[in-house]
N, C-alpha and C positions, 0 to 999 in steps of 0.2 A: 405580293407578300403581305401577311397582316399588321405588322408594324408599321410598313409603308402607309395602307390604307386607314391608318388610325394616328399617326405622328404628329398630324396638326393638331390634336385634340391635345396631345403634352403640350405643343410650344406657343399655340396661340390659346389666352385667354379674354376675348374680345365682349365690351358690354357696346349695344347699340345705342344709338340716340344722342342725346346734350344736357345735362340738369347745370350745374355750376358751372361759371364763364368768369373768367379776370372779372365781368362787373360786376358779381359779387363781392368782389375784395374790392371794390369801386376802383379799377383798373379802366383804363376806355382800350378798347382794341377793336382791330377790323377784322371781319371773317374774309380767310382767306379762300378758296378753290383752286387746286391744284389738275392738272391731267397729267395720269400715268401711262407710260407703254402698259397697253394689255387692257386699254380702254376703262382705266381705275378713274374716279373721280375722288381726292382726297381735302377732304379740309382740313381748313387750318385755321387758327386763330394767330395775328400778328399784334405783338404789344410794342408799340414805337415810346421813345425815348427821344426829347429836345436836346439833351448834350449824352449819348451815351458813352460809357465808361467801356462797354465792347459790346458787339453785337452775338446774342448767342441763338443760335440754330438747333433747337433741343428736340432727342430721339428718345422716346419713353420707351416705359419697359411692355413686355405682352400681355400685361394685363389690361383692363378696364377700358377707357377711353379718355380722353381729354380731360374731361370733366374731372376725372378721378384723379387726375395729378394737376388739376388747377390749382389746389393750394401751393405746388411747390414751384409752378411757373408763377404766382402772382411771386411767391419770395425772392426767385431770382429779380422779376424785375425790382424791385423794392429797394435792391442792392446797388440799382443806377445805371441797370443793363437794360437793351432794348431785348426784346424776346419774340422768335420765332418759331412755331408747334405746331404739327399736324397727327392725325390721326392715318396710318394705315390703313389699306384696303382692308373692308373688313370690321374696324374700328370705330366707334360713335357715329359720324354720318356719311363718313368716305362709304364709296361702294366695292362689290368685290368680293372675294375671299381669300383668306391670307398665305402665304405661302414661302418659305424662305426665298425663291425666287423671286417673288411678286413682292418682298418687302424691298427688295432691291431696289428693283426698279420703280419704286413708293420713293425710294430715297435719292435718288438718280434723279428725279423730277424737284424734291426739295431744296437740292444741296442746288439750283440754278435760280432760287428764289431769293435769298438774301445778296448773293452778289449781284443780281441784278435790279434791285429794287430801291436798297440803299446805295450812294456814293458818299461814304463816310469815312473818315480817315479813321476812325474807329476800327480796332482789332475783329476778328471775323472768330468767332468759338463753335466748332462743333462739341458737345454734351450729351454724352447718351448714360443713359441707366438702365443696369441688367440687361437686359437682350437689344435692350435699343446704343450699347455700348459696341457691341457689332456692325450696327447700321450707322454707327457715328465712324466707325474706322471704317465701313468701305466708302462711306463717301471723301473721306479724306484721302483713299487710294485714290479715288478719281479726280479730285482738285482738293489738292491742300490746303487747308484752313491756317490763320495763325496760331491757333490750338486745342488744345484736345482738353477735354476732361471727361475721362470715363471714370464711372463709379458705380460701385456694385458689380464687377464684370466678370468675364471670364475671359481663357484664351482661348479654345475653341468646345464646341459642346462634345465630341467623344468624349476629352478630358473631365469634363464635366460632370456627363453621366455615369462615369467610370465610377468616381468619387462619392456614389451616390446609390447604395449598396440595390434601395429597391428598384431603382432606373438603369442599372447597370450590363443589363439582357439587351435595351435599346439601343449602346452604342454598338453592338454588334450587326445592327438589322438597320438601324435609320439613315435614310438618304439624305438629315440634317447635318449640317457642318458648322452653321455660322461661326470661320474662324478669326473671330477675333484681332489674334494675335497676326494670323497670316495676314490677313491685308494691310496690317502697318509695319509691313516686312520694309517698303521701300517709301516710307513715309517719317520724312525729318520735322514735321510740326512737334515744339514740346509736348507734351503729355502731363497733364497731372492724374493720377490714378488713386482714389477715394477710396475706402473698403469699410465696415464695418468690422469691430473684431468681436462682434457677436452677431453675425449676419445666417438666419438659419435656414435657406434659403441655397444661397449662394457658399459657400465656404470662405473663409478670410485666406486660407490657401489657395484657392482658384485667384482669388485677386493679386495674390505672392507673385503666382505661376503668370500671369497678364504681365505684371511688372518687368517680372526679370528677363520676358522674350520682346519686348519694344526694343528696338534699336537705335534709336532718335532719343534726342534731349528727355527727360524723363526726373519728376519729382513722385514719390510717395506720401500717403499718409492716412496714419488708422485714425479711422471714426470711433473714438472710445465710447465704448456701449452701446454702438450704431446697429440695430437690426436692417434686414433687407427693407420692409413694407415703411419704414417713418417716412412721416409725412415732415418733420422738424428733427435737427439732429437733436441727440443730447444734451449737445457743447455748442450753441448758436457761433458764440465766439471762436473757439478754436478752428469748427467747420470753416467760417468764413472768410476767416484771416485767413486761412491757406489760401482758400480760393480769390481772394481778392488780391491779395500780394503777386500768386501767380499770373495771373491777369493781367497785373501793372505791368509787369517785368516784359511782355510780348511787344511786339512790333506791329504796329497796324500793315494790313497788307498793300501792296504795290499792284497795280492793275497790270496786267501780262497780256 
């Protein structure tokens, strides 16, 4: 079918290569290499922390590549967090092509990298934005993190595209699903859930509709003024103070 054969060209928007790195914001970090099922090579970049405040495992959105959301990983670490980021198959210099299946198992091979590299009493965060808020709830289906913070999200893309008069043909025809919501169907780690309430892009109703089907512990809150693409909220303070408070409140994890 012609949707089929055209679907990744809507959901992935991939730039190749590397321009900006944490050491531009004079961050020091190590490149990481990852192997995926399906014979993917994924990088990564790791920003360690001498005492951190939690560990976060962060899944971007489908755009760009690393590079392009290095200013808001240099932020989070800034904040006293260690930070963990890679690039899907596909994406700046991992190899590959991308594929709602293949991001999976992108993510499948990451979410075994911070537990096993750090032993820190430090809290374990998975953080996804926009599509990467999908890839942050299935890895939490498959080993729970001590918490969640999606932002920008949705609960599954039919609903999505639904809502989205000229894309709206697609969810009738597309073999995409990433649901969101359904993988943290049997997932009790808190959640904090981020939204802009002017995000144009995404809908601040898509991130309503995220909120209210989590089942587990679960905090909200709008981004006043927040678009989908900032690179800096707004509101530095209010953004962070949620986010940091949430954070405090968690339980570092217990080794199983």
């Amino acid at each position: 079918m012609a949707v089929r054969a055209i679907e990744s060209r809507f959901a992935f928007f991939p730039s190749p290569g590397e321009t900006t790195t944490p050491g531009d914001f004079g961050i020091r970090f190590e490149r990481v290499s990852l192997s995926a099922d399906g014979g993917a090579t994924l990088r990564g970049w790791s920003m360690s922390h001498p005492a951190p405040r939690a560990r976060i495992l962060y899944f971007h959105g489908n755009g760009g590549n690393l590079s392009v959301w290095a200013p808001i990983l240099a932020g989070i670490h800034r904040r006293g967090y260690a930070v963990h980021a890679f690039d899907y198959r596909g994406y700046g210099a991992s190899t590959g092509r991308p594929s709602e299946q293949g991001l999976y198992r992108d993510v499948e091979a990451a979410a075994a990298w911070p537990w096993e590299t750090e032993a820190t009493g430090a809290p374990l965060i998975y953080w996804g934005r926009s599509l990467g808020t999908t890839m942050a709830a299935y890895a939490a289906a498959r080993r729970q993190p001590d918490g969640l913070i999606l932002e920008s999200g949705f609960a599954d893309a039919r609903s999505l595209l639904r809502d989205s008069p000229p894309m709206a043909f697609l969810s009738l025809f597309s073999s995409y699903r990433f649901p969101t919501a359904g993988w943290l169907e049997n997932v009790r780690s808190p959640a904090l859930v981020l939204h802009g309430d002017r995000d144009g892009v995404i809908p601040f109703a898509a991130g309503r509709t995220l909120f209210e089907r989590i089942t587990g512990p679960k905090q909200f809150v709008t981004i006043k003024g927040g678009d989908h693409n900032d690179a800096a909220p707004p509101d530095p303070n209010a953004y962070w103070s949620a986010i940091d408070a949430f954070i405090a409140a968690l339980s570092p994890h217990r080794p199983i």
